[in-house]
Structure formats: structure tokens, C-alpha cells
C-alpha positions in Angstrom: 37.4 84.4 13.0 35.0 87.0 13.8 32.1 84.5 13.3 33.6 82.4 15.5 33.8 85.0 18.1 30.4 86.7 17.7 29.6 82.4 18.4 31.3 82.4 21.3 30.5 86.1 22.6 26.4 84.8 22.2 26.7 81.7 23.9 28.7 83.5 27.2 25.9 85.7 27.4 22.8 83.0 27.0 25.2 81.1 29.6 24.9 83.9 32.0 21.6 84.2 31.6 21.0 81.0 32.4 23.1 81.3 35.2 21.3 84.3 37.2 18.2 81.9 37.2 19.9 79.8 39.8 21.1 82.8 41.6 22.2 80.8 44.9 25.0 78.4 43.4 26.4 81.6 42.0 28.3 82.1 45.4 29.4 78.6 45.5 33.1 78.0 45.8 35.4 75.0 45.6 39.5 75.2 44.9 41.7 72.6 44.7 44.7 70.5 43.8 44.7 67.1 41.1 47.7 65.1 40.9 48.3 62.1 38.9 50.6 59.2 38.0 50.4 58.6 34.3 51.5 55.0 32.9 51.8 57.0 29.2 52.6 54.6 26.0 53.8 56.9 23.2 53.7 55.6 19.4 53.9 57.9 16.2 56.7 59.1 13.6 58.1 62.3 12.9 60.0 64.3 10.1 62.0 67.2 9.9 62.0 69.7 7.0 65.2 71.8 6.2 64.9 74.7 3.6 62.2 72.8 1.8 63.9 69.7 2.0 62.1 66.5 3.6 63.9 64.6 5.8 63.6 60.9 7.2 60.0 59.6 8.0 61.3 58.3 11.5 58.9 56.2 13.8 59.7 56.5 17.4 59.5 53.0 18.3 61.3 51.0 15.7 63.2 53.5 14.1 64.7 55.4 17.5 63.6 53.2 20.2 61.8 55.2 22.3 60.6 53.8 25.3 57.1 54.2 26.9 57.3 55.8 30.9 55.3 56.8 33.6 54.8 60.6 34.4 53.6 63.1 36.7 51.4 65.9 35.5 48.3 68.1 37.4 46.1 71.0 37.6 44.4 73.6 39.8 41.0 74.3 39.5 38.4 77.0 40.7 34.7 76.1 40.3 32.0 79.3 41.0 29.0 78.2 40.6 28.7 77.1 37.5 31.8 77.8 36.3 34.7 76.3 36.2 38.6 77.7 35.7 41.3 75.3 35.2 45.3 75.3 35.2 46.6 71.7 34.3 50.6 70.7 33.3 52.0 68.0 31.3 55.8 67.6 31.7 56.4 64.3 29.2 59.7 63.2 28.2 60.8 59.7 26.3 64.5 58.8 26.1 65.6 55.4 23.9 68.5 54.0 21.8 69.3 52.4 18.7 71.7 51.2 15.9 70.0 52.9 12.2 68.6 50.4 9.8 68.8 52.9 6.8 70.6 56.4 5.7 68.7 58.9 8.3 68.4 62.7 7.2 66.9 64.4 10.6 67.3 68.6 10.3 69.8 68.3 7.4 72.3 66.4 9.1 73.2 62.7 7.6 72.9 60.0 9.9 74.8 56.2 8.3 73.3 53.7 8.2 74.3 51.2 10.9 75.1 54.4 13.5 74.2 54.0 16.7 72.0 56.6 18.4 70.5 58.3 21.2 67.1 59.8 20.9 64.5 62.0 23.6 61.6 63.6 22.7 60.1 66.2 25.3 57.6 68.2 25.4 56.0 70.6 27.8 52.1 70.8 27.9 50.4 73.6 29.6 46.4 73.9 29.6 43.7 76.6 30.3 40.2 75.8 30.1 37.1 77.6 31.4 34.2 75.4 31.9 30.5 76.6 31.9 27.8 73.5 33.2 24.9 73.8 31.3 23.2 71.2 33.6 23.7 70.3 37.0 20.7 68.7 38.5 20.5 67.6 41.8 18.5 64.6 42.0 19.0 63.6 45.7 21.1 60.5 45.8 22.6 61.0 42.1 23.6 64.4 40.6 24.1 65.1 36.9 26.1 67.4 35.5 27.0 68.4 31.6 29.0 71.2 30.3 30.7 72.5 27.6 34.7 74.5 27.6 37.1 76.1 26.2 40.6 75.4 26.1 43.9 77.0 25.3 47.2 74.7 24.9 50.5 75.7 24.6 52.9 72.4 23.6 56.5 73.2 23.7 58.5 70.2 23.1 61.9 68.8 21.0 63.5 66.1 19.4 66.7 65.3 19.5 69.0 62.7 17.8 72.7 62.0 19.2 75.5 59.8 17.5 76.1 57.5 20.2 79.7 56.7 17.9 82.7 58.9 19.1 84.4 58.8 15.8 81.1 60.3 14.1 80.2 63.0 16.5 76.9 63.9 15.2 73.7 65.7 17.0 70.4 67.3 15.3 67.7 68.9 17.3 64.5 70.2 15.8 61.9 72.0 18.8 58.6 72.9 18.3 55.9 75.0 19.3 52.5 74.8 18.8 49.7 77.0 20.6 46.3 74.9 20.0 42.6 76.4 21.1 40.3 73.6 21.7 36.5 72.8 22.4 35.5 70.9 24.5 32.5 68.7 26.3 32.8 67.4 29.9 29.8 65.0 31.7 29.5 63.3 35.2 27.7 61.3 37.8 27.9 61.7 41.2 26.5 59.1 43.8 25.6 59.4 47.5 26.0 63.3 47.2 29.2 63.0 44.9 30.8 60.4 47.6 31.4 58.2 44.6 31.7 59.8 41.1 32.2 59.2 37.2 33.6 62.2 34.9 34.6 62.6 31.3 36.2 65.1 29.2 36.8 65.5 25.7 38.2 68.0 23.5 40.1 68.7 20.3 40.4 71.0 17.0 41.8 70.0 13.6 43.0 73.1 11.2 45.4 73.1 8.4 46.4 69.1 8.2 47.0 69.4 12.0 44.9 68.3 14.3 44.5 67.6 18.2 42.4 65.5 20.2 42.2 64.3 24.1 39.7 63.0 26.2 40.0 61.9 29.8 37.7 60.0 31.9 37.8 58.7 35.8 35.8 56.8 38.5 36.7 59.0 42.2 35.8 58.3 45.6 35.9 60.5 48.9 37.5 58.4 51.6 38.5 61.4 54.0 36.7 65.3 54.0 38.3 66.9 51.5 40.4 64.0 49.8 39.5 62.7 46.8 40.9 59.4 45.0 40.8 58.5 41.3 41.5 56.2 38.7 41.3 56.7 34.9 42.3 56.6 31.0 43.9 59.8 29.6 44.9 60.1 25.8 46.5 62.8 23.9 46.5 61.9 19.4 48.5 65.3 18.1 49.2 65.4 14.2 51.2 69.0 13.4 51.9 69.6 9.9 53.9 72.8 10.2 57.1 74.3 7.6 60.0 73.0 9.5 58.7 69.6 11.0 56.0 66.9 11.0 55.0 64.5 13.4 52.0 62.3 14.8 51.8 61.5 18.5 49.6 59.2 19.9 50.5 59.0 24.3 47.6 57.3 25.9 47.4 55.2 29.3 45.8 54.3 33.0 46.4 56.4 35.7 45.8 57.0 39.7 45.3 60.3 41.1 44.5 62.0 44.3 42.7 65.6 44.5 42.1 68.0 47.8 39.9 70.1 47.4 37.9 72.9 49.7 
């Protein structure tokens, strides 16, 4: 760990070095709003562990029936010079039913075969990042730009199964809560002084059999001052091996956005 931060504390300060050279951009500011409409698909599996006791390997599609849906999620960004501070949130939440093929064990609680059940995952995603460009050319009609950041995600989230049977009233519930630091690269093109753009970010950090990885890319275009309208991919793949649960989660899909920004 404190390798890691004598790393980190060395490249902040070549970064500002680097940074008083172009002196000027220092002082410029942009702030804004991104908003986007995510058509998410969901697939993994998940297992609960009660006092050292495995559970059910349950997949979310053919075991519970989760169903894929779209979702709204955003950020707030400040960019100073070449910097860039970042607040983004990711409310997701998939709901299904099902009748059990097999016996189900899911937080200690037996689920018979043949049951039929009620499932929701949920989970609450909230992101910090600080971005530092490390090149941002401007080379008239196109402009470049590549940087590296770091990011800081908190996922809260839950999954819960329901008898859906009212002469077997049974319910399980199993949260978890999982702060994950990232690294990250971002890299774009901007066309016709950033009229037309193409971005990309990517980030992710694997540690003790978990691991997390997400990347997100977009084409934009400036219709209006000020307004901004994109189009992209976004996918999340989360693996968490921790004492009381385990669980893969692959969410990826298209979505439109819209950003204002000043």
C-alpha cells in the first residue's frame, strides 16, 4: 500500500509539473450535467454463504428469471484545465419470477423444489473519479486528448428471493457492499472544434478473486450552444468473492444521452 501511494503521490506531482507549462488552460472552466437512458442486459449467477455453509449456485436468468430493463443513471463533472472531477450514479434494479427446477438453499433458508418465486436484485452505484489529461493537443480542426484517472466506487446493492406460495411463506435477503478503487484510461477526438466528438473510458481492478471492470465509449454532437447529444455502449463485469456471498455480474448495453454543459 504505501508503494502504491508513494506511485500515485510521484505521478500527481510530475502531472503538475507538467501542468504549469501550459499555464493558460489552467484557468479554464467547464461544469456540467450527463444524463443517460441505459437499455442494460444483466447475466451472471450468485451464491450466498451462511456460517461457512455454501448455498445454491443461482443464475439470474434461468434459475430466477430476471429480466433485463432500461435505466436512468448520470454524473456531474468539473473540468479545470486539465483536470477533470467527476460525480456519476447508477441506480439499477432487475425484478423476475419463476417456479424452482431443484432444492434452492439461498442465506440458509430452503427453497422446494417446484416453489414458485419472486426475485430483484438492486444495487446502488455511486462513482468518483479525478481525471488528469496527459495530452490535449489542439490541432485546429481535430483535437486529441488522452488521460489517465482515478476512481472510487461504492456498490450497495441486494438480493432478494420471495415464496410467491402463500402456504410456504418464505423470504431470504442477502445485501452487499463493496467499496472498489479503480484505474483508469480515458481518450477522445474532437472534430470541427469538438462540434462532433468520440470518447472512451476504461477502468477496473481485480484483488482477492474479486474483480471489476467497465469501460464506456460514445460518438456526441453539439446541435445547440451548450447542449450536447450522445450515443454509446456502457458495460459493467463485477465478480466479488467475499465471506457471506458470491456473485458475477455482467450488465452491458446501448444508450442515448444528453449533456449541458458551461
Amino acid at each position: 500500500m504505501r508503494r502504491i501511494l508513494k506511485v500515485v503521490t510521484v505521478a500527481a506531482g510530475v502531472l503538475l509539473l507538467a501542468e504549469s507549462a501550459f499555464a493558460p488552460s489552467v484557468f479554464a472552466l467547464e461544469a456540467g450535467v450527463r444524463g443517460m437512458y441505459w437499455g442494460s442486459t444483466i447475466s451472471g449467477d450468485v451464491q450466498t454463504v451462511t456460517n461457512g455453509v455454501p448455498g445454491t449456485v443461482l443464475d439470474l436468468k434461468s434459475d430466477l428469471g430476471l429480466k433485463d430493463e432500461n435505466v436512468f443513471n448520470g454524473e456531474v463533472f468539473l473540468k479545470a484545465g486539465r483536470f477533470t472531477f467527476r460525480v456519476a450514479y447508477t441506480p439499477l434494479k432487475y425484478t423476475g419470477s419463476a417456479v424452482l427446477s431443484k432444492l434452492v438453499v439461498f442465506d440458509g433458508i430452503p427453497f422446494p423444489p417446484g416453489t414458485p418465486v419472486s426475485s430483484k436484485l438492486e444495487t446502488k452505484m455511486v462513482d468518483g473519479d479525478v481525471q488528469w489529461d496527459l495530452l490535449n493537443p489542439d490541432l485546429g480542426v481535430v483535437s486529441v486528448n488522452l488521460g489517465v484517472f482515478l476512481r472510487l466506487k461504492y456498490v450497495d446493492g441486494s438480493v432478494e428471493i420471495s415464496s410467491d406460495n402463500p402456504l410456504l411463506p418464505l423470504s431470504a435477503t442477502q445485501d452487499f457492499r463493496l467499496p472498489i478503487p479503480e484505474i483508469g484510461a480515458a481518450a477522445g477526438f474532437g472534430f470541427l472544434k469538438n462540434i462532433v466528438r468520440a470518447d472512451a473510458r476504461v477502468s477496473g481492478m481485480a484483488y482477492s478473486g474479486s474483480h471489476l471492470y467497465e469501460g464506456d465509449t460514445f460518438l456526441s454532437v453539439i446541435p445547440f450552444p451548450f447542449l450536447r447529444l450522445q450515443g454509446g455502449y456502457r458495460f459493467i463485469d463485477l465478480k466479488a468473492d467475499e465471506s457471506d456471498i458470491k456473485a458475477t455480474l455482467k450488465i452491458k448495453g446501448p444508450y442515448a444521452g444528453i449533456q449541458v454543459a458551461f
